[in-house]
N, C-alpha and C positions, 0 to 999 in steps of 0.2 A: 875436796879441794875447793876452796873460796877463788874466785877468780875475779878482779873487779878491772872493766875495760872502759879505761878512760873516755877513749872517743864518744864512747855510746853514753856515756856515764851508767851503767850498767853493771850489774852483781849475780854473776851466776856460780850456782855451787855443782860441783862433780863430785860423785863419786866412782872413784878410781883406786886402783891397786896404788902402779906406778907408770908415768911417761914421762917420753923426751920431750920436751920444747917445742920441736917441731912437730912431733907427732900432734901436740895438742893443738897447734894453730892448725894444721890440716885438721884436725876433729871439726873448729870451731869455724872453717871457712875464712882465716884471715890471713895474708900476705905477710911470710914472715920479712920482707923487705920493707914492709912500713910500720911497720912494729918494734920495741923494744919490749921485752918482758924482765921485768926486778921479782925481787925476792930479797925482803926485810932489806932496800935500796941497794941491794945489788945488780946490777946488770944480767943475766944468765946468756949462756950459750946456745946453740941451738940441741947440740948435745948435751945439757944439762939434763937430770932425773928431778922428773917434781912426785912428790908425794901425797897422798889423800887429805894430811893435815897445814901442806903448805896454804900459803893465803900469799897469790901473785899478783901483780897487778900489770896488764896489758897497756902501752905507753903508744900514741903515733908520735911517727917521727914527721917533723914537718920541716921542710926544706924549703929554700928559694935562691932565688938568683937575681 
């Protein structure tokens, strides 16, 4: 799995069967509340299933007031 995170502008690749969304942010240590993860621009859930050949891109979300 290609993984490219924005914030860090960074590109790590996994390999992996299959996992949830969230499971993969607890893998990789990032807060899934400041994160958005897409897949080919879609948004995903935290229950979503990613797979070995996906290519996701890790998004922060940035806020203000």
């Amino acid at each position: 799995m290609k993984i490219i995170i924005e914030k860090s502008n960074e590109t790590k690749n996994i390999d992996i069967n299959q996992i949830k969304v969230d499971d993969l942010l607890k893998k990789l240590n990032i807060n899934p509340v400041t994160v958005i993860v897409t897949k080919k621009g879609n948004a995903l859930t935290d229950n979503s299933i990613l797979k070995n050949k996906d290519i996701i891109r890790i998004i922060s979300v940035v806020s203000g007031g």
